[in-house]
C-alpha positions in Angstrom: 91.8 71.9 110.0 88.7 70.7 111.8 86.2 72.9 113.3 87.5 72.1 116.8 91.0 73.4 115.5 89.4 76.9 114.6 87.8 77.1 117.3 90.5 76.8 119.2 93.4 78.7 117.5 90.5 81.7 117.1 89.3 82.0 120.1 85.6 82.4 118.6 82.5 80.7 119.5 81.3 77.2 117.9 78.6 78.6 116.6 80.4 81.8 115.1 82.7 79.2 113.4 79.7 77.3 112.1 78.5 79.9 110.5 81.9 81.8 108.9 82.2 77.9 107.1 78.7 77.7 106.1 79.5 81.1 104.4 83.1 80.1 102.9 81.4 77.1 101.1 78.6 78.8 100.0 81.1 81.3 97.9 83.3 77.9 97.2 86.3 79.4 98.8 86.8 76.6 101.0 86.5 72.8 100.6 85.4 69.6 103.0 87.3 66.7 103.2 86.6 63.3 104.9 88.9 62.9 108.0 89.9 59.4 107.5 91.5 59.6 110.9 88.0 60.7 112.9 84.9 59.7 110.3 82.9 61.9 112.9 85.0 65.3 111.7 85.5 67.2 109.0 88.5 68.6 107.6 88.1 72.6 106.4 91.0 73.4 104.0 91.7 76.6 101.9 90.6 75.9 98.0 93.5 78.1 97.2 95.7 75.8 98.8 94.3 72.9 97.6 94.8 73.9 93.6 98.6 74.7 94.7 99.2 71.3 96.0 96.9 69.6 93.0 
């Protein structure tokens, strides 16, 4: 999910959003991939989910 996504489906400011990811990667709960699709975003995903589906 890109940062544009949350936004969106949360209904919370950019900057808010900013900020929550900034503190889910410092405690390494979530990753960021390269959006091969849009090399100007970032895909957020869940490193729970991403251990499931290694």
């Amino acid at each position: 999910m890109t940062h544009k996504e949350i936004v969106k489906k949360s209904n919370l400011a950019p900057r808010t959003v900013r900020y929550a990811l900034k503190k889910l990667k410092e405690n390494q709960l979530i990753i960021e991939k390269f959006n091969f699709r849009d090399a100007r975003q970032i895909i957020y995903q869940n490193r729970e989910q991403q251990m499931v589906t290694a």
